[in-house]
PDB file as gemmi writes it, atoms N, CA and C in Angstrom:
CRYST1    1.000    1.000    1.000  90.00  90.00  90.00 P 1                      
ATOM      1  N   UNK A   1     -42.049  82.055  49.665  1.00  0.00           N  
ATOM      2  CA  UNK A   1     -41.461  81.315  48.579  1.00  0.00           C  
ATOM      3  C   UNK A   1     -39.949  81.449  48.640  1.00  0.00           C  
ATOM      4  N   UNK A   2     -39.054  80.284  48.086  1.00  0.00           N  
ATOM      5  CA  UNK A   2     -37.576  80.749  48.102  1.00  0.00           C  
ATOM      6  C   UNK A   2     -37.548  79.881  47.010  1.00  0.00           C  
ATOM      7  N   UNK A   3     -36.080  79.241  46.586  1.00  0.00           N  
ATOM      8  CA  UNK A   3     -35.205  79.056  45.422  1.00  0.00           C  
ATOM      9  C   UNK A   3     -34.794  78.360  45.842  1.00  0.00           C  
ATOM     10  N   UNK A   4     -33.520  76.925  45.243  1.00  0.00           N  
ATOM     11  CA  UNK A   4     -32.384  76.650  45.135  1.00  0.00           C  
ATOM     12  C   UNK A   4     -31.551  76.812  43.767  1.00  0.00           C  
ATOM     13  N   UNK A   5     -30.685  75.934  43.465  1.00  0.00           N  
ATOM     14  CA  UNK A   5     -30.175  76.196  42.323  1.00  0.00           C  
ATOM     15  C   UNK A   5     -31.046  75.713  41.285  1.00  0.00           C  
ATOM     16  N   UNK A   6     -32.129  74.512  41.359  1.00  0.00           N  
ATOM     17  CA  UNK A   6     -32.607  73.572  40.809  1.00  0.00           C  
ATOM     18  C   UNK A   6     -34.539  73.445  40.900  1.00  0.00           C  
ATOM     19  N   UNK A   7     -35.206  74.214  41.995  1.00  0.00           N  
ATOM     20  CA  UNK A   7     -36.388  74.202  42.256  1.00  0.00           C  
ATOM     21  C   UNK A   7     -36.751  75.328  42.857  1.00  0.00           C  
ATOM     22  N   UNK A   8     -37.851  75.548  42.663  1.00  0.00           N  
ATOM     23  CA  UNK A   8     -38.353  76.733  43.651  1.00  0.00           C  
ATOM     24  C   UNK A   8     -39.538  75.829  44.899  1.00  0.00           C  
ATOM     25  N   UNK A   9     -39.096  76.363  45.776  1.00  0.00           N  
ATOM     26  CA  UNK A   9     -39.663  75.880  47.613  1.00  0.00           C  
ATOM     27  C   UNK A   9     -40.292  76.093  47.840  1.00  0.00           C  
ATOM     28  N   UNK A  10     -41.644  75.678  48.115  1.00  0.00           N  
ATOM     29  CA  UNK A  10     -43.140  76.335  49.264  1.00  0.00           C  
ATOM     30  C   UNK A  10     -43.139  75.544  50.159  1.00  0.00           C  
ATOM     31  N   UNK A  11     -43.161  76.018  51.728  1.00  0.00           N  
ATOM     32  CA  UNK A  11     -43.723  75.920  52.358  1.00  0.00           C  
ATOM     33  C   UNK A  11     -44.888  75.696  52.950  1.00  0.00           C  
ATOM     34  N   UNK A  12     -45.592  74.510  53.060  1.00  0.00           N  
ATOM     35  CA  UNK A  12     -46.548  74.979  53.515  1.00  0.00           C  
ATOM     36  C   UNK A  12     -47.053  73.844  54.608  1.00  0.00           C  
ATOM     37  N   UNK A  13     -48.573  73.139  55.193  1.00  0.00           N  
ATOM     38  CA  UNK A  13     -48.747  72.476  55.568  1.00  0.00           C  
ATOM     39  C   UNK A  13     -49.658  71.498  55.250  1.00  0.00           C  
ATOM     40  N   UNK A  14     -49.950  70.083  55.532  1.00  0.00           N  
ATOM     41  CA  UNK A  14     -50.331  68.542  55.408  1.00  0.00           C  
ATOM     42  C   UNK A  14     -51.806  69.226  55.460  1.00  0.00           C  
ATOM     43  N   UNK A  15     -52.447  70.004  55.799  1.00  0.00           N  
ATOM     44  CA  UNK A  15     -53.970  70.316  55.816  1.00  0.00           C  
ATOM     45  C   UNK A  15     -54.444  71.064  55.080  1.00  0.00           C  
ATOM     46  N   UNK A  16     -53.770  71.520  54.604  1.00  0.00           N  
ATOM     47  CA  UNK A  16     -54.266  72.952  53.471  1.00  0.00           C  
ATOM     48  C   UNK A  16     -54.473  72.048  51.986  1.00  0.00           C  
ATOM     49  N   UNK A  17     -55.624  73.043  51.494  1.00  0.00           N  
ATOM     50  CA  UNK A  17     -55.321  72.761  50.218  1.00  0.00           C  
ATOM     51  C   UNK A  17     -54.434  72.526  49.229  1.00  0.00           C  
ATOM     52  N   UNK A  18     -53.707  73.487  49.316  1.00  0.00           N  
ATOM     53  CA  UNK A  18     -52.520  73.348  48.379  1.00  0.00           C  
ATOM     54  C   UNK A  18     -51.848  71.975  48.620  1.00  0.00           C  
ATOM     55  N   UNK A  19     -51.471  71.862  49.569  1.00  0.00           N  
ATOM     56  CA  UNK A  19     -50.955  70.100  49.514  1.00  0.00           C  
ATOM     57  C   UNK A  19     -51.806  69.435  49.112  1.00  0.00           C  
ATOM     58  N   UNK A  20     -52.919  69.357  49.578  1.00  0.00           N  
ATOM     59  CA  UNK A  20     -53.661  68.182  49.302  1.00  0.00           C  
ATOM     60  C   UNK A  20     -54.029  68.018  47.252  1.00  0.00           C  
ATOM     61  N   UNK A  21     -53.981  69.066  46.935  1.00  0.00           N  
ATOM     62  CA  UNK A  21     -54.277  69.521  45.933  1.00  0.00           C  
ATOM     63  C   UNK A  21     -52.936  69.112  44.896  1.00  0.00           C  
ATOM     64  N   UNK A  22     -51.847  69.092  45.304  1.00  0.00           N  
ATOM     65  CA  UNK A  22     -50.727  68.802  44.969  1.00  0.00           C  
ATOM     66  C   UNK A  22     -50.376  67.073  44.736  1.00  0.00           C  
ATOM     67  N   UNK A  23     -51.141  66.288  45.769  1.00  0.00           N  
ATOM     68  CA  UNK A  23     -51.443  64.983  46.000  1.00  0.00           C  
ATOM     69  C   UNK A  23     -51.948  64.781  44.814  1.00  0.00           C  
ATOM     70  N   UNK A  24     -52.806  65.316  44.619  1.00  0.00           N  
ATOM     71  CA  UNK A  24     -53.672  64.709  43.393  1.00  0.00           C  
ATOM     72  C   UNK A  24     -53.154  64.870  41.824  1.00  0.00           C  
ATOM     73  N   UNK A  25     -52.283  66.000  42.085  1.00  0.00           N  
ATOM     74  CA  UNK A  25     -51.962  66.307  40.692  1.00  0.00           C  
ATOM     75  C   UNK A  25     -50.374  66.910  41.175  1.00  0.00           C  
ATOM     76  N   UNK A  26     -49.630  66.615  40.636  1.00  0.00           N  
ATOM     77  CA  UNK A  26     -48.213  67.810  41.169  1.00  0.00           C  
ATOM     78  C   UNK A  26     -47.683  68.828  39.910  1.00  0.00           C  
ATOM     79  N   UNK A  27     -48.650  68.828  39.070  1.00  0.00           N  
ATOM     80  CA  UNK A  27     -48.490  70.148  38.167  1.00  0.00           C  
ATOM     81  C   UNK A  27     -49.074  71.323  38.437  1.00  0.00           C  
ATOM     82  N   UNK A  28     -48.182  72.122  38.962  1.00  0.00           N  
ATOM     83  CA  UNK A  28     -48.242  73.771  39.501  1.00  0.00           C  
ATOM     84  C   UNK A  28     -48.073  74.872  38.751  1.00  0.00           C  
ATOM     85  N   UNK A  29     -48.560  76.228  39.399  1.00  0.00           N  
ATOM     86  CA  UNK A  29     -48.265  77.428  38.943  1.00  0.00           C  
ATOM     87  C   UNK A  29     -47.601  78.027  40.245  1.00  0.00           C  
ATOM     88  N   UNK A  30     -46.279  78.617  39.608  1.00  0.00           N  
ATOM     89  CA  UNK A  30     -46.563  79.368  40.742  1.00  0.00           C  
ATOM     90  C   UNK A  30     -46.446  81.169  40.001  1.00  0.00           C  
ATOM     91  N   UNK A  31     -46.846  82.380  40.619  1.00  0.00           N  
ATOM     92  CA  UNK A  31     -46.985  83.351  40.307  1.00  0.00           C  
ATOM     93  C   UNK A  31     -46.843  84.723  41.107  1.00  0.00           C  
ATOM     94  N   UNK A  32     -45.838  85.460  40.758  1.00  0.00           N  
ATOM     95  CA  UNK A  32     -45.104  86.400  41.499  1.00  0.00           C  
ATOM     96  C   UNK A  32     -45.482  87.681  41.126  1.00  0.00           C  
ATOM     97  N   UNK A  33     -46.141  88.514  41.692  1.00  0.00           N  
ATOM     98  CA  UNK A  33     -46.434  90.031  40.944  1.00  0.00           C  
ATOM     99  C   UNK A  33     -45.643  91.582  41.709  1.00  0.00           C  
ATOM    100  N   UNK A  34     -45.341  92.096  41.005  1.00  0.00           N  
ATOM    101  CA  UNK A  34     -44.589  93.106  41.697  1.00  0.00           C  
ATOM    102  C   UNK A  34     -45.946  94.074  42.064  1.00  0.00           C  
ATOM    103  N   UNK A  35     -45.807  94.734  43.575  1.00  0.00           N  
ATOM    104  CA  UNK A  35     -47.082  95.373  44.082  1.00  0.00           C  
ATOM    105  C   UNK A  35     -47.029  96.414  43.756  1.00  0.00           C  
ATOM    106  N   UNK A  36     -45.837  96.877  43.189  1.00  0.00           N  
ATOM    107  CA  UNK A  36     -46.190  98.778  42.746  1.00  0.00           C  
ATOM    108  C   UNK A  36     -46.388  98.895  41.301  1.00  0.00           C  
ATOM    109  N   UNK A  37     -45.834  97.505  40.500  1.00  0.00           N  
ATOM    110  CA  UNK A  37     -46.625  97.632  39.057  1.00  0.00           C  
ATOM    111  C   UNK A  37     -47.486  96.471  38.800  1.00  0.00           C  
ATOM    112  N   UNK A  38     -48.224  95.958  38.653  1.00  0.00           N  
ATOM    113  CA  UNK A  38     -48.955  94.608  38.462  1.00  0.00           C  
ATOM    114  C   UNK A  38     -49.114  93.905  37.473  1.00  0.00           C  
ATOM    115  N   UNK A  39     -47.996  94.652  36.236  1.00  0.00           N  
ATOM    116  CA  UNK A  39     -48.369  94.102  34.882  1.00  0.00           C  
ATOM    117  C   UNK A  39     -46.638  94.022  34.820  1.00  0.00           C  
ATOM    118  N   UNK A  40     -45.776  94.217  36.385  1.00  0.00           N  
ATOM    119  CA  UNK A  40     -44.598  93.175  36.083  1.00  0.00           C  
ATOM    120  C   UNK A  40     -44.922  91.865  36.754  1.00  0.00           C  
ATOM    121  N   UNK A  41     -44.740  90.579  36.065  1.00  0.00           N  
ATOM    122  CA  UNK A  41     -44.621  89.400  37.178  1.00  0.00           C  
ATOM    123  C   UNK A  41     -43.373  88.664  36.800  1.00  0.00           C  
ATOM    124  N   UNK A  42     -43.241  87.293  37.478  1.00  0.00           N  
ATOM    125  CA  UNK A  42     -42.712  86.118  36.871  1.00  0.00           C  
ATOM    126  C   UNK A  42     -43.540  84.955  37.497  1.00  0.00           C  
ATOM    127  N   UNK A  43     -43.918  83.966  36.232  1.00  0.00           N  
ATOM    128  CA  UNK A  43     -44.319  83.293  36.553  1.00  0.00           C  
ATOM    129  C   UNK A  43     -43.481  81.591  36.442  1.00  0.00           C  
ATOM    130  N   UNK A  44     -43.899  80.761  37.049  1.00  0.00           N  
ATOM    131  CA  UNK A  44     -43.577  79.279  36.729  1.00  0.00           C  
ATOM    132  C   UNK A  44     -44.045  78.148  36.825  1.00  0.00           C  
ATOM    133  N   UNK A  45     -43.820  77.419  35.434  1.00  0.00           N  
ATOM    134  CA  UNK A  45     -45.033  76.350  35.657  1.00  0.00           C  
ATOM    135  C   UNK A  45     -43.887  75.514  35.805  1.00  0.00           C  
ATOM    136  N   UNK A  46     -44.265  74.107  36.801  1.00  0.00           N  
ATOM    137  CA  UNK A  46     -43.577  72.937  36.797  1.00  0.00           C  
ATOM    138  C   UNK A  46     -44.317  72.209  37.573  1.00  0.00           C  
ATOM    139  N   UNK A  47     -43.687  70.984  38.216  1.00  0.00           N  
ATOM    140  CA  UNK A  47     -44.098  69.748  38.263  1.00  0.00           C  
ATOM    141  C   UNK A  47     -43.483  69.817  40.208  1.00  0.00           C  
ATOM    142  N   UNK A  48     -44.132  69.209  40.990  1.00  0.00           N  
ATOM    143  CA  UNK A  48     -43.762  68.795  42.289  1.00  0.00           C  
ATOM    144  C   UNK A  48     -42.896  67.603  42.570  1.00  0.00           C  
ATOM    145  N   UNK A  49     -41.417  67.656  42.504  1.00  0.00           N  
ATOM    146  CA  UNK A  49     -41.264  66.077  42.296  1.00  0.00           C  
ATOM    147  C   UNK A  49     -40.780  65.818  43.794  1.00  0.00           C  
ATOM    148  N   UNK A  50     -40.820  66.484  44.404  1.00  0.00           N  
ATOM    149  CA  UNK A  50     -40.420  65.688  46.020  1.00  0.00           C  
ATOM    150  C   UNK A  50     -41.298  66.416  47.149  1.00  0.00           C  
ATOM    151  N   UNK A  51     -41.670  66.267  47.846  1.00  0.00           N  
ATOM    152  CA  UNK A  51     -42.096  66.660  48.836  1.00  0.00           C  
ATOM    153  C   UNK A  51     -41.634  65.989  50.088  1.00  0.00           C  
ATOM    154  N   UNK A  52     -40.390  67.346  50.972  1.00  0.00           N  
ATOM    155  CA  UNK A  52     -39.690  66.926  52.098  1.00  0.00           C  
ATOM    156  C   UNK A  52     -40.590  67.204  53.735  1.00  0.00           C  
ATOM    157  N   UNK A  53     -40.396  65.847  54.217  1.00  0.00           N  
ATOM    158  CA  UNK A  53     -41.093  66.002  55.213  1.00  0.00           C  
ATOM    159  C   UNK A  53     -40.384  66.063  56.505  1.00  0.00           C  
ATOM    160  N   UNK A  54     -40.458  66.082  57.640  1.00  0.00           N  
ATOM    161  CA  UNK A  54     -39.635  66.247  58.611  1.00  0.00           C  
ATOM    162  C   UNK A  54     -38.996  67.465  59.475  1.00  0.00           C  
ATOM    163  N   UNK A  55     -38.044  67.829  60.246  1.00  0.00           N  
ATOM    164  CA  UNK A  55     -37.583  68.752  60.607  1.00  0.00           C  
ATOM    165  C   UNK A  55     -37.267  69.750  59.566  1.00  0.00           C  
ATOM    166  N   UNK A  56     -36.930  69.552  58.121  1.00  0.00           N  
ATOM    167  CA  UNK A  56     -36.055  70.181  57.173  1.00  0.00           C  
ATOM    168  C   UNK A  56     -36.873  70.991  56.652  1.00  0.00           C  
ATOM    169  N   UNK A  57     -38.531  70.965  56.772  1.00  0.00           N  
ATOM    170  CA  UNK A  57     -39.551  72.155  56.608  1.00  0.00           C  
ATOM    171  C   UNK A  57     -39.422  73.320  58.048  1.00  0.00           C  
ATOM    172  N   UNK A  58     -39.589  72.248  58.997  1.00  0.00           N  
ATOM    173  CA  UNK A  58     -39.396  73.501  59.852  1.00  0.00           C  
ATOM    174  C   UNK A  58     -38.472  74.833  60.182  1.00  0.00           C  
ATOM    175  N   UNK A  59     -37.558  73.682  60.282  1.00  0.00           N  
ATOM    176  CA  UNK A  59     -35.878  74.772  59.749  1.00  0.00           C  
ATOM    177  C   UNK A  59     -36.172  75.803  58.467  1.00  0.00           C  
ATOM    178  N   UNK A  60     -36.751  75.506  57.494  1.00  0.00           N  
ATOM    179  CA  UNK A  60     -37.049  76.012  56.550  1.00  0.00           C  
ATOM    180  C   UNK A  60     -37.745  77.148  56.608  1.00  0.00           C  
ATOM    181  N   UNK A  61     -38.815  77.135  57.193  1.00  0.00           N  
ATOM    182  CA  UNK A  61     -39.747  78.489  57.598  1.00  0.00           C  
ATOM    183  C   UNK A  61     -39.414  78.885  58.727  1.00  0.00           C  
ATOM    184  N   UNK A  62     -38.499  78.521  59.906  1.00  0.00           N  
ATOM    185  CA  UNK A  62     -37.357  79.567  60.510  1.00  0.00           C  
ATOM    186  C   UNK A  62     -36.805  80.681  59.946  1.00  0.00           C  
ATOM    187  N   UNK A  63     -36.319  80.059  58.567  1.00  0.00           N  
ATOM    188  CA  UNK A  63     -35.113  80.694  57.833  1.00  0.00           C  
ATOM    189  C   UNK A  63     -35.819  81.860  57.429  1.00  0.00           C  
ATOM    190  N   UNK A  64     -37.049  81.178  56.403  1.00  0.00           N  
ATOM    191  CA  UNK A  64     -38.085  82.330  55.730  1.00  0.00           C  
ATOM    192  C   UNK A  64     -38.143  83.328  56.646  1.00  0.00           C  
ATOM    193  N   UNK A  65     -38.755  82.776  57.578  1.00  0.00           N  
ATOM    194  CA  UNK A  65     -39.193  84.121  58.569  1.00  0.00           C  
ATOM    195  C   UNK A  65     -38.310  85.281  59.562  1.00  0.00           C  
ATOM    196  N   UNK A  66     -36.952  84.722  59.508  1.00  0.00           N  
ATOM    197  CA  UNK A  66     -35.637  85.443  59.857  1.00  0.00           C  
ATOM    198  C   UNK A  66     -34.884  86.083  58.431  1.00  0.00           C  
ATOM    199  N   UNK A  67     -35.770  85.716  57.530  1.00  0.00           N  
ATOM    200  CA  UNK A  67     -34.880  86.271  55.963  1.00  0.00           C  
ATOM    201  C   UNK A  67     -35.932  88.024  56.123  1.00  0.00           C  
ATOM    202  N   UNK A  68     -37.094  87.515  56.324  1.00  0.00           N  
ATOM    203  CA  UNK A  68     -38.408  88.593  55.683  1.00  0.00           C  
ATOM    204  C   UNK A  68     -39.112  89.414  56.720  1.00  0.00           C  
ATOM    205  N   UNK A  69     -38.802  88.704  57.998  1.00  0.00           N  
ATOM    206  CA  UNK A  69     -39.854  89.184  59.087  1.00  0.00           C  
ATOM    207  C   UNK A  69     -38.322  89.922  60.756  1.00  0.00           C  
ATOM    208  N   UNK A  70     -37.242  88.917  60.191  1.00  0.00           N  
ATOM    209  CA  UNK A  70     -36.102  89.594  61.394  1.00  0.00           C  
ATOM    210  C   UNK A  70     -36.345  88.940  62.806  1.00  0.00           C  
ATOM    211  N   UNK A  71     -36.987  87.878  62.492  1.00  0.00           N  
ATOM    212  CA  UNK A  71     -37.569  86.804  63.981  1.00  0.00           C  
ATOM    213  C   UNK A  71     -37.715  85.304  63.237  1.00  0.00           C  
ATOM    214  N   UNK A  72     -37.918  84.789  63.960  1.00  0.00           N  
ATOM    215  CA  UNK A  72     -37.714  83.224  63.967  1.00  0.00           C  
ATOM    216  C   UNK A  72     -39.744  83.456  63.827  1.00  0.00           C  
ATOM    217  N   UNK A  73     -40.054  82.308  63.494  1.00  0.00           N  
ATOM    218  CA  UNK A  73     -41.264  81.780  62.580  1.00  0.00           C  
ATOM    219  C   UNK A  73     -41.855  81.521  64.065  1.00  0.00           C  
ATOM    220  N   UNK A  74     -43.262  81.983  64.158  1.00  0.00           N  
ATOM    221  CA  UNK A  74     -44.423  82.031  65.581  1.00  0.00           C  
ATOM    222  C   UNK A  74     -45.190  80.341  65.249  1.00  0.00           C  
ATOM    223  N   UNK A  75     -44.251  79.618  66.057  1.00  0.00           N  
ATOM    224  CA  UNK A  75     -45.122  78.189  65.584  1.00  0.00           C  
ATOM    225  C   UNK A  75     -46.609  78.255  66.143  1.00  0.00           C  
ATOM    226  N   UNK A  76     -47.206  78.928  66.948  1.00  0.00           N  
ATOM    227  CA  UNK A  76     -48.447  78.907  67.295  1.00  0.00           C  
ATOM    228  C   UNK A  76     -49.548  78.987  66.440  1.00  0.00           C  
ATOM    229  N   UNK A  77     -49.108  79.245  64.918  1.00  0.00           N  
ATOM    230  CA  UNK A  77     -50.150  78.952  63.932  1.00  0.00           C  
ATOM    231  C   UNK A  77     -50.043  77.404  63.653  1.00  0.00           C  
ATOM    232  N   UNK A  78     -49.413  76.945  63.378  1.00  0.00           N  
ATOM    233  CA  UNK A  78     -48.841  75.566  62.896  1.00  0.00           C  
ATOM    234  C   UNK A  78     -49.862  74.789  63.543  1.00  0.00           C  
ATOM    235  N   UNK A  79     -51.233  73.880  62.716  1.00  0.00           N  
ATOM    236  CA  UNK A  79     -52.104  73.223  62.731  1.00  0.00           C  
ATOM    237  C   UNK A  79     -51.559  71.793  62.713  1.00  0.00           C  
ATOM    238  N   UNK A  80     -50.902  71.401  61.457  1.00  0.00           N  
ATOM    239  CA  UNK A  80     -50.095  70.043  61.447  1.00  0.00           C  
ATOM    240  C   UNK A  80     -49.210  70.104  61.026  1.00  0.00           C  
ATOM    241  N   UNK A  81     -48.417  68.832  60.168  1.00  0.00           N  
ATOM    242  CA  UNK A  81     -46.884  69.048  60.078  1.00  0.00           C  
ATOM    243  C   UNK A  81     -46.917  69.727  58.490  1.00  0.00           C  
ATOM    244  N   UNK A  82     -45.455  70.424  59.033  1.00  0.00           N  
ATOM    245  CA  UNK A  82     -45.393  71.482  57.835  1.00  0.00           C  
ATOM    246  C   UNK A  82     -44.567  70.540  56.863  1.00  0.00           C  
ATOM    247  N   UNK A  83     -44.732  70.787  55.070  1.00  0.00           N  
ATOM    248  CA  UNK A  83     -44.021  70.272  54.224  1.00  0.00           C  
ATOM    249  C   UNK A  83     -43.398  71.276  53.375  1.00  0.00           C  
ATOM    250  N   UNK A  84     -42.561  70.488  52.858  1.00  0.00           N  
ATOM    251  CA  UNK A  84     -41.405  71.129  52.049  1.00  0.00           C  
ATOM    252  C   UNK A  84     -42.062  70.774  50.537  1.00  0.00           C  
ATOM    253  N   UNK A  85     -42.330  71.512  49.560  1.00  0.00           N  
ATOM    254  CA  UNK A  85     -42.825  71.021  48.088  1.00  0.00           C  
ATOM    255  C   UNK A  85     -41.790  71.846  47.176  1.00  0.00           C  
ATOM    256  N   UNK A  86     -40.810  70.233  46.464  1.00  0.00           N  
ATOM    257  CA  UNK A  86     -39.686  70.961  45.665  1.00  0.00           C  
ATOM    258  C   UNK A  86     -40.525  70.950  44.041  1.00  0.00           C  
ATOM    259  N   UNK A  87     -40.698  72.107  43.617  1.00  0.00           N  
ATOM    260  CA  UNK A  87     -40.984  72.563  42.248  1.00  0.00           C  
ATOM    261  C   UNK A  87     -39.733  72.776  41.084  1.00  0.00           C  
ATOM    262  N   UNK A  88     -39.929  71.802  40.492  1.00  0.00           N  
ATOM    263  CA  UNK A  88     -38.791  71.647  38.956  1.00  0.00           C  
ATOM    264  C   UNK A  88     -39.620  72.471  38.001  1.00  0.00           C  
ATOM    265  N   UNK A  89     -39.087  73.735  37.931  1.00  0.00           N  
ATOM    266  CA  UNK A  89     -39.720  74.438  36.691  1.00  0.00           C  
ATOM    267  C   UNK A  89     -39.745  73.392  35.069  1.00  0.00           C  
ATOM    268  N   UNK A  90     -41.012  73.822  34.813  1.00  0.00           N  
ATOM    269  CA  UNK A  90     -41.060  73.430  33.316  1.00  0.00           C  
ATOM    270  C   UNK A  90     -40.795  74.399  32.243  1.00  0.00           C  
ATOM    271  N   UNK A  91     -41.808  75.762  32.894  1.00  0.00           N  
ATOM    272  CA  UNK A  91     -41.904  76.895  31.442  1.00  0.00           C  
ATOM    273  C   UNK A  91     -41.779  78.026  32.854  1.00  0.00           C  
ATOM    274  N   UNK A  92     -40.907  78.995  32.543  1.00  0.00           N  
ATOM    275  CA  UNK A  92     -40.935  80.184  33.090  1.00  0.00           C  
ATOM    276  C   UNK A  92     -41.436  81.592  32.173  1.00  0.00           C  
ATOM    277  N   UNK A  93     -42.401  82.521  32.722  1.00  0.00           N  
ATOM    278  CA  UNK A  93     -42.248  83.641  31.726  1.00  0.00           C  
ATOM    279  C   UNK A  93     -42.362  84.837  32.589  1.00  0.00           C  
ATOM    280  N   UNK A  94     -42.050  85.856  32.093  1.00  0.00           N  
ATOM    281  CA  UNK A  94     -41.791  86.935  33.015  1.00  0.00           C  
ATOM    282  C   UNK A  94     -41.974  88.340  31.767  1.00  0.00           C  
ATOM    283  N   UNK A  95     -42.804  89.172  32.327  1.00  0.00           N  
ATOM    284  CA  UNK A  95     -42.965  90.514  32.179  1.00  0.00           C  
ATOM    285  C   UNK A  95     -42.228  91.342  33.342  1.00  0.00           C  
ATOM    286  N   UNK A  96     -41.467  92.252  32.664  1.00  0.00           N  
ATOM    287  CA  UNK A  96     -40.473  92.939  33.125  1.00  0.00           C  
ATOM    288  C   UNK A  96     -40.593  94.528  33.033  1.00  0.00           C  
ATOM    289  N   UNK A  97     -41.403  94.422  31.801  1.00  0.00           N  
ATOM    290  CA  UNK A  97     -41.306  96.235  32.071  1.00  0.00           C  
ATOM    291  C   UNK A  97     -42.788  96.531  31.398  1.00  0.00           C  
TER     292      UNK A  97                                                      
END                                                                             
């Protein structure tokens, strides 16, 4: 998952559920839990309003995977083309402590 100033970014690809699932409806959750306490999260609900297709996903999960992993992204999983799904938060809530 990442950010801009304006949406939060998933990655993902044209075969999976989640896209397809997104097709049908583009109202999302998305949901973040911290692993050493589980009763901190943040969550966010919003709406899918663009979905970028093209090189600008791939570049994208380059980045991810040189931000989190310290290597460039192993395209040998990559089934079909990967998409970009921009999420416009609606309602954010977050437990913190």
């Amino acid at each position: 998952m990442d950010a801009d100033d304006d949406h939060v970014l998933i990655n993902t690809e044209k075969h999976r559920r989640k896209f397809r699932n997104v097709q049908q409806d583009p109202r999302v959750t998305v949901t973040i839990w911290d692993r050493s306490d589980p009763y901190r999260y943040l969550e966010v609900r919003g709406v899918v309003d663009q979905v970028v297709e093209g090189e600008v996903p791939r570049r994208h999960i380059d980045a991810l995977s040189q931000k989190y992993e310290g290597k460039p992204y192993d395209g040998s999983s990559i089934r079909s083309e990967r998409v970009l799904l921009r999420i416009r938060p609606v309602q954010v809530s977050a437990k913190a402590d």
